[in-house]
C-alpha positions as CSV (number, residue, x, y, z in Angstrom):
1,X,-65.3,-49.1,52.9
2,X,-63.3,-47.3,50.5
3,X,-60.8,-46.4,52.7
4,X,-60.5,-49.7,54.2
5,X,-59.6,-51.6,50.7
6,X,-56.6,-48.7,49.7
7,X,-55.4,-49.3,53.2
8,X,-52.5,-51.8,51.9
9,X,-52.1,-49.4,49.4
10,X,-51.3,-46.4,51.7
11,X,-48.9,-48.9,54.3
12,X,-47.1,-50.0,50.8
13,X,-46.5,-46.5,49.7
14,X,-45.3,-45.0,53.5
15,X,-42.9,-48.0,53.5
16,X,-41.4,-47.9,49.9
17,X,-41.1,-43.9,50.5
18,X,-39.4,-44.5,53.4
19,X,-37.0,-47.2,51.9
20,X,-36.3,-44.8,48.8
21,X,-35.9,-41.9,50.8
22,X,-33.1,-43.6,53.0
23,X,-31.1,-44.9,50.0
24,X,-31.2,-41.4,48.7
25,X,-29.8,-40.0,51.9
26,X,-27.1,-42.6,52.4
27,X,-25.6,-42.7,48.6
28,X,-25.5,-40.4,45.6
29,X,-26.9,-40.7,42.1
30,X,-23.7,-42.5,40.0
31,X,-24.2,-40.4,36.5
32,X,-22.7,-43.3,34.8
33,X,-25.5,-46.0,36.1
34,X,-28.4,-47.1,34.3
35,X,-31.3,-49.0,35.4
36,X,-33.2,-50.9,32.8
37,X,-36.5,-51.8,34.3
38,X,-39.8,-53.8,33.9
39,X,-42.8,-55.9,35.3
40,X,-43.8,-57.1,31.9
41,X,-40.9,-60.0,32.4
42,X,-38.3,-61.5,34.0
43,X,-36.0,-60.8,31.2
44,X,-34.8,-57.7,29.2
45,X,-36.4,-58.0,25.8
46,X,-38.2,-55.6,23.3
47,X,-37.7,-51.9,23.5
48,X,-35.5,-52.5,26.7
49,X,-33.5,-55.0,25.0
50,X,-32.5,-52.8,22.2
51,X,-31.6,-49.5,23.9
52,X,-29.7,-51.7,26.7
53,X,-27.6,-53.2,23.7
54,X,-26.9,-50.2,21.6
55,X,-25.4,-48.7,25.0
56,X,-23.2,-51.7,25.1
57,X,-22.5,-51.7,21.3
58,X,-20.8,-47.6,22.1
59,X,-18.4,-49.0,24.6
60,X,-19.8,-46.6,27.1
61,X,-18.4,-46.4,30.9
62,X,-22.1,-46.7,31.9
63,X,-22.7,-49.2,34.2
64,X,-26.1,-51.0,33.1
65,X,-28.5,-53.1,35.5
66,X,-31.2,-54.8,35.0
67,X,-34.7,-55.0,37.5
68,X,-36.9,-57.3,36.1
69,X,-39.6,-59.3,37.8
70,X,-42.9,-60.2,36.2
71,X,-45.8,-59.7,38.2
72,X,-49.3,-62.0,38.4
73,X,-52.0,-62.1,41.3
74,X,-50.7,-64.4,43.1
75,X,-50.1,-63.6,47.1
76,X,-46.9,-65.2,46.7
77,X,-46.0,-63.0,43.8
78,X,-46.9,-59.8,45.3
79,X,-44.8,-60.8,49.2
80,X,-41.5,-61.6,46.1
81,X,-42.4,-58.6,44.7
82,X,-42.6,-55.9,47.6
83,X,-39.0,-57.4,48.5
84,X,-37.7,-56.8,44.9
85,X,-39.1,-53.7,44.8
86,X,-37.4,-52.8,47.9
87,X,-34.1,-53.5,45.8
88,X,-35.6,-51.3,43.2
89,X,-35.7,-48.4,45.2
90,X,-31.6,-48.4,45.7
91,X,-31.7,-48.6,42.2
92,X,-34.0,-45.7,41.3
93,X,-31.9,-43.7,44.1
94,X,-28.8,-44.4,42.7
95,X,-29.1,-44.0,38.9
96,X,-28.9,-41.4,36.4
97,X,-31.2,-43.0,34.1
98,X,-33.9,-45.8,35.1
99,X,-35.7,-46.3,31.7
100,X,-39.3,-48.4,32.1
101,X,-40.9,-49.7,29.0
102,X,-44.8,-50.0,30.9
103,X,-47.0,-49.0,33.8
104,X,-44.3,-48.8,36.7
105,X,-45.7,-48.9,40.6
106,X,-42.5,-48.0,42.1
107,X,-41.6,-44.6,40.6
108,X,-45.3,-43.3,40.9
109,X,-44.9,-43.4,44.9
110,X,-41.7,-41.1,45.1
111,X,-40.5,-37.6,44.1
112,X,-37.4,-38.6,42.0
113,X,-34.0,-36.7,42.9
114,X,-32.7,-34.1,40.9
115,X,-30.1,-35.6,38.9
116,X,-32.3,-38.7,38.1
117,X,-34.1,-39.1,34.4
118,X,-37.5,-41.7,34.1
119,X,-37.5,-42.3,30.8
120,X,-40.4,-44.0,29.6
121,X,-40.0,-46.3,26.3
122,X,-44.0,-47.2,26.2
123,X,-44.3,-50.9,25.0
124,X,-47.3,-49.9,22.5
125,X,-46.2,-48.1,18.7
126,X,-48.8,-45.5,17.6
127,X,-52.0,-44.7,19.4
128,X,-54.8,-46.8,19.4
129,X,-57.2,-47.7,22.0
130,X,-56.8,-45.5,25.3
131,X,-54.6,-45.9,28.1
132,X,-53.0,-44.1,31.2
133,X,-54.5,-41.2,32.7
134,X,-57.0,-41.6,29.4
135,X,-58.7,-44.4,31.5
136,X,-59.6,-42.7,34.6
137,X,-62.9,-43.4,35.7
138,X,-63.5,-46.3,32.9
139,X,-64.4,-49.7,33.7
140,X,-60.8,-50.8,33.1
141,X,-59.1,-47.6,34.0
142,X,-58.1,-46.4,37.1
143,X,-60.9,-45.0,39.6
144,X,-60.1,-41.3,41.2
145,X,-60.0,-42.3,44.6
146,X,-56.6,-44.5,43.1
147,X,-55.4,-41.2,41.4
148,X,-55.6,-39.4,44.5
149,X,-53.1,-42.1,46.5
150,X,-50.8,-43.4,43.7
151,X,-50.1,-40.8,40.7
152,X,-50.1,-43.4,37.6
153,X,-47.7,-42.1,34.8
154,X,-46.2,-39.1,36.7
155,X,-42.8,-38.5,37.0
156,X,-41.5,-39.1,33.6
157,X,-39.1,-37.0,32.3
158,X,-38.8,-38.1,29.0
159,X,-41.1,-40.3,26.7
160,X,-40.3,-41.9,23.3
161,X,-43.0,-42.6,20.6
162,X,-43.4,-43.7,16.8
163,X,-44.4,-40.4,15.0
164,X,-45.4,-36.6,15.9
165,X,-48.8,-37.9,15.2
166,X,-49.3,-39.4,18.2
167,X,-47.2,-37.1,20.8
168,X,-50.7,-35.5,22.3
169,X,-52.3,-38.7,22.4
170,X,-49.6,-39.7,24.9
171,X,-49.8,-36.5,26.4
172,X,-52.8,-37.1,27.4
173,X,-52.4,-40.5,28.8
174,X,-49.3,-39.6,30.8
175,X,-50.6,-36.1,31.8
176,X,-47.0,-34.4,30.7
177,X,-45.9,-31.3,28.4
178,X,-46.3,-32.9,24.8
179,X,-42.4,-30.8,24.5
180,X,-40.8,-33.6,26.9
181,X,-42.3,-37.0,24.3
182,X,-40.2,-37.5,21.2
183,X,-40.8,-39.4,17.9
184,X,-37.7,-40.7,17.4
185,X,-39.3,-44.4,16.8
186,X,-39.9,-47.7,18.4
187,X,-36.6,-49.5,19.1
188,X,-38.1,-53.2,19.1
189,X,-39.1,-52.6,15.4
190,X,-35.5,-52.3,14.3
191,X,-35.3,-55.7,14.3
192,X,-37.1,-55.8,11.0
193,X,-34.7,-54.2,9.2
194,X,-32.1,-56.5,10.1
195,X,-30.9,-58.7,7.3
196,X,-31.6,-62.9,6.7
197,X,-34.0,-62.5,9.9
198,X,-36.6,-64.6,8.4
199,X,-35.1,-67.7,7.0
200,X,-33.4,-68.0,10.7
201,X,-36.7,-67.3,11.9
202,X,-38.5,-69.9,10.1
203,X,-35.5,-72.5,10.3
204,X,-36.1,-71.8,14.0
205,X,-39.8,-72.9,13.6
206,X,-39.4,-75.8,12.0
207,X,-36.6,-77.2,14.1
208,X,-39.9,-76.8,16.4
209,X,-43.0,-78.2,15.0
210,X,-41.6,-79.5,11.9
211,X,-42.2,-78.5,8.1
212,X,-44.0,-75.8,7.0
213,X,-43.3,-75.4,3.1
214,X,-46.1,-74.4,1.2
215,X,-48.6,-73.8,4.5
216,X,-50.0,-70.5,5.0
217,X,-49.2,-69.1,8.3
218,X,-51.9,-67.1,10.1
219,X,-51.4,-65.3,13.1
220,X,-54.0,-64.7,16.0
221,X,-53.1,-62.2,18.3
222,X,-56.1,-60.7,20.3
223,X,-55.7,-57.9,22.7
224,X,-55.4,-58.1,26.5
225,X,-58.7,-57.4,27.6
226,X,-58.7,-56.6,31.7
227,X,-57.1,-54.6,34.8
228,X,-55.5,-57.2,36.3
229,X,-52.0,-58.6,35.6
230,X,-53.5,-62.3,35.2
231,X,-56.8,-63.4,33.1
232,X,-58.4,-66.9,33.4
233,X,-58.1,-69.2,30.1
234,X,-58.2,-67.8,26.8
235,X,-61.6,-68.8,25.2
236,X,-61.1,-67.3,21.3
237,X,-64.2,-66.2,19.1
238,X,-63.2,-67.2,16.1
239,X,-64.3,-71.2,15.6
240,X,-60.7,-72.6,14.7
241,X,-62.5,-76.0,13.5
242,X,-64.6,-73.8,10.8
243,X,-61.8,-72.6,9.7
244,X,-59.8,-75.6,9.3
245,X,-62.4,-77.1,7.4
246,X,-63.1,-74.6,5.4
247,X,-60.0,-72.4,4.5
248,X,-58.5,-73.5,0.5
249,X,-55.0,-73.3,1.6
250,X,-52.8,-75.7,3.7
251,X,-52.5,-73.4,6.7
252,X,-51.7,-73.6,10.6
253,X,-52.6,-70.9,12.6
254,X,-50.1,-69.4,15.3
255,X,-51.8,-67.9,18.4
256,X,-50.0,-65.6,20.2
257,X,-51.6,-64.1,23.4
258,X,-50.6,-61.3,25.4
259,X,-47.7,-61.2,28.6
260,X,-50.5,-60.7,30.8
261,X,-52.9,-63.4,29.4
262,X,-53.6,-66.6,30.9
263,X,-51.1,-69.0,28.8
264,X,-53.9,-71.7,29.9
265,X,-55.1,-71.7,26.4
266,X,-55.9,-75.5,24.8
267,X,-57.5,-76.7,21.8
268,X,-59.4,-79.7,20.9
269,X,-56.8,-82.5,20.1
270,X,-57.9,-83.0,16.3
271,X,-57.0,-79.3,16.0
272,X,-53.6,-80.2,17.6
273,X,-51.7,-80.2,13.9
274,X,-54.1,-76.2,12.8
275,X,-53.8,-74.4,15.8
276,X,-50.1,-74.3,17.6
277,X,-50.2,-72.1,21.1
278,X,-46.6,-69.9,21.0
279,X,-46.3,-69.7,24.7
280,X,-42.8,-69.3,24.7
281,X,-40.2,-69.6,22.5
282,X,-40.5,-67.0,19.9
283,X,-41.0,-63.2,20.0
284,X,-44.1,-61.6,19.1
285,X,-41.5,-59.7,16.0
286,X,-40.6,-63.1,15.1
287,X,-43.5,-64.4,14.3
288,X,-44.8,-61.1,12.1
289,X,-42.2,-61.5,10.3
290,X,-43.0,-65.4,9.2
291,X,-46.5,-64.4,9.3
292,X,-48.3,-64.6,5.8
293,X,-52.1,-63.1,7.9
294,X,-52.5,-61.1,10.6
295,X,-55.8,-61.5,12.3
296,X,-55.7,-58.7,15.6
297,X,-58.6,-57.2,16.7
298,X,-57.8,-53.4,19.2
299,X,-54.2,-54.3,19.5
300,X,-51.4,-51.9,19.0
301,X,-49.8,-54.6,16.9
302,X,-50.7,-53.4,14.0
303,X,-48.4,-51.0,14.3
304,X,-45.2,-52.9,14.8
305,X,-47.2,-55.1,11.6
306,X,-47.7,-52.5,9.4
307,X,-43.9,-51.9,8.5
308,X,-43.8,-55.1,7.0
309,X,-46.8,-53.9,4.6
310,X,-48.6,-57.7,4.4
311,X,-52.4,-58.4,5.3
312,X,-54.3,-58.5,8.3
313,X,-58.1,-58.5,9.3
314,X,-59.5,-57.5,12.1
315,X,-61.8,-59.6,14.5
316,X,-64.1,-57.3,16.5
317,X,-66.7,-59.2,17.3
318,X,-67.1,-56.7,20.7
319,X,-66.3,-53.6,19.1
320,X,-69.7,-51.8,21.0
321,X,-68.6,-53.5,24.2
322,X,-64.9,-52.5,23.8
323,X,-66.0,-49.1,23.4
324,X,-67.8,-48.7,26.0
325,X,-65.2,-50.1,28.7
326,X,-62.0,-48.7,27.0
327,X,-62.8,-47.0,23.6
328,X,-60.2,-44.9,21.2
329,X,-57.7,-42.3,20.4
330,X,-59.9,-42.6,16.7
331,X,-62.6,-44.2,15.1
332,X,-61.8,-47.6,15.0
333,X,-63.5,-48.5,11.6
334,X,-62.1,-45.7,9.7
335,X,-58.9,-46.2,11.2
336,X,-57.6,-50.1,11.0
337,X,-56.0,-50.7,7.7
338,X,-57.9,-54.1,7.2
339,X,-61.8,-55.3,6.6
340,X,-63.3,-56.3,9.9
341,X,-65.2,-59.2,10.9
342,X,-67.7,-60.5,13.6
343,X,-68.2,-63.7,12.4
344,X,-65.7,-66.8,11.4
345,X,-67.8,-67.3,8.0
346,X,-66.8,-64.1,7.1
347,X,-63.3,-63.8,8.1
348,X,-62.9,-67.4,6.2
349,X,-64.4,-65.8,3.1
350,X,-62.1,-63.6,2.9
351,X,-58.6,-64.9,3.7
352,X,-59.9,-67.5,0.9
353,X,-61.3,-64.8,-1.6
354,X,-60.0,-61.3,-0.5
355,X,-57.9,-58.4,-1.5
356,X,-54.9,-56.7,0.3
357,X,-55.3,-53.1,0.4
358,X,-51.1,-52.2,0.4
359,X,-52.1,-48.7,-0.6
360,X,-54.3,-48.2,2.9
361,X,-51.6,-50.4,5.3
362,X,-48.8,-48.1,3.8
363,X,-50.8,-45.2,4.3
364,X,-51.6,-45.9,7.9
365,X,-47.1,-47.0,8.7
366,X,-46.3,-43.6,7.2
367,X,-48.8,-41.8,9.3
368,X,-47.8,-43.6,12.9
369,X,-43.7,-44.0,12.0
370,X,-42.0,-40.6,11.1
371,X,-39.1,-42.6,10.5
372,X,-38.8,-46.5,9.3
373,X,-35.4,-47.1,8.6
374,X,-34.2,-50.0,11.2
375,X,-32.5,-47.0,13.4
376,X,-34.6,-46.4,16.3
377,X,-32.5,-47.3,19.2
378,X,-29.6,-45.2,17.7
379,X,-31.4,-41.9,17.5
380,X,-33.1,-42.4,20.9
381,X,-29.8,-43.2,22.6
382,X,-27.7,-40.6,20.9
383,X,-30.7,-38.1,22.3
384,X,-30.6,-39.9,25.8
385,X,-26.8,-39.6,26.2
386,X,-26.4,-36.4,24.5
387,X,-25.0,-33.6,27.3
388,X,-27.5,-30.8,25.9
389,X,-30.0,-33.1,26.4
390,X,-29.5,-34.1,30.0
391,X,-31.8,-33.0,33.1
């Protein structure tokens, strides 16, 4: 039975192998192109974005392309995207770089050529709950009968991460030599370094769902919880009506869910002017930077959140669960620079009555950032481009 369900596996790899391996036969690898490339969206944006425009900032000679298609369950989606990836392989043949910013089917199928780089800008900051090769054999992780046809996270010749602290964590994950993963930063988080950000930012919201002077803004931002690239609606455990009724200040809460989360998420209409869905619109560094509260739960968030050194609390009602189906790099509780809740009374108590710790949120950005200075994408692409550095 086994065998029967990776069959369309097996047929999919033989036939993008085949593709790759003809394009690589017919042209060479241009060591001026770069491929920028993702499945998280159908735009460039985040890490991607950044690196793509600091090449174009030098006034380089590279010539940059963008592969982006952003995958769901859908037959449909899957018939669109064997024929982009089909594309993709030219491009992966062709290129001197072809820099991914998340899990990426195509370049797990092939033996890349010689003069080709994969360079791997991982979406997440720091190390928090488990990924990658970490997975294997976990409820959400990859089973070893999949190892054994497609090779997740091989093939990656360089990887980029937030701080030394983390390098073996990702190590591990992307089963590579710790000496080929350098913390030279995260280049989405440059963005919050950039000046007069946050009054466009918040002009920006108000042009959209009117005034907001004097409100608290609280952001919700759970973790993607899953395998699959799609979930059904978003059902949240934290009672928004309890804590409309009972939080002191004027506040609306901002709930932002992740790329690969159903945006089918609704509200009862008399929470209409509390709660307000960001589907679209706005970028996840956007809103952190507006944000006044942070409520996450085992998201790598935190991370990006902590540089701004402002208060968050942590929602894990299904911290045992989570555990058991994904679990950590550390011990959650000792870890999350926040108090952590499993009930909405609690949570409300405290956004209405608690402390901010600054001293334990700075202590956890210096430990995951080796560097927090807004300049990120410069160091990464000075070591990308950099002749000594080339493979």
């Amino acid at each position: 039975m086994r065998k029967i369900k990776l069959l369309p596996t097996v047929l999919t790899k033989v036939m993008i192998k085949i593709a790759y391996f003809f394009f690589s036969i017919i042209f060479k690898v241009n060591s001026k192109k770069i491929t920028f490339a993702s499945t998280r969206s159908n735009e460039i944006n985040g890490n991607l974005k950044y690196i793509y425009q600091e090449i174009e900032n030098r006034n380089t000679d590279y010539k940059l392309i963008k592969s982006f298609f952003k995958l769901n369950n859908s037959l449909l989606s899957k018939l669109r995207y064997f024929s982009h990836i089909m594309r993709e392989c030219y491009h992966l043949a062709t290129s001197k770089y072809f820099i991914i910013d998340d899990y990426h089917y195509l370049i797990y199928l092939i033996k890349p050529r010689k003069n080709t780089e994969i360079i791997q800008l991982w979406h997440a900051c720091g190390a928090f709950k488990k990924f990658g090769m970490s997975l294997v054999g976990k409820r959400y992780g990859p089973s070893k009968d999949y190892i054994k046809t497609i090779k997740i996270h091989s093939n990656y010749s360089r990887v980029y991460v937030s701080s030394s602290e983390v390098i073996p964590y990702y190590s591990e994950a992307f089963n590579m030599s710790e000496t080929k993963i350098f913390p030279l930063g995260v280049p989405r988080t440059d963005y919050f370094f950039e000046q007069n950000r946050k009054d466009k930012v918040l002009d920006k919201f108000r042009s959209k769902f009117g005034p907001i002077e004097d409100k608290q803004l609280i952001l919700y931002a759970p973790t993607f919880r899953g395998k699959s690239y799609q979930q059904g609606p978003f059902v949240s455990p934290i009672s928004f009506r309890l804590l409309k009724d009972q939080l002191e200040k004027d506040s609306l809460v901002l709930v932002h869910l992740h790329p690969y989360m159903s945006s089918n998420f609704q509200v009862d209409e008399d929470l209409n002017d509390f709660v307000v869905h960001i589907a679209d619109g706005f970028t996840i560094e956007e809103l952190l930077l507006i944000t006044n509260v942070l409520i996450t739960d085992y998201s790598s968030i935190i991370f990006d959140y902590s540089l701004l050194n402002k208060s968050a609390a942590f929602f894990a009602h299904d911290l045992e669960e989570y555990m058991l189906e994904r679990d950590f790099y550390y011990d959650y509780v000792s870890l999350v620079p926040g108090p952590i809740f499993s009930t909405t009374e609690s949570l409300v108590n405290w956004i209405n009555y608690g402390n901010f710790d600054e001293e334990k949120m700075t202590a956890f950005k210096n430990r995951f950032f080796d560097y927090s200075d807004g300049q990120a994408s410069k160091r990464i692409v000075s070591h990308l481009l950099s002749p000594s550095k080339s493979g």
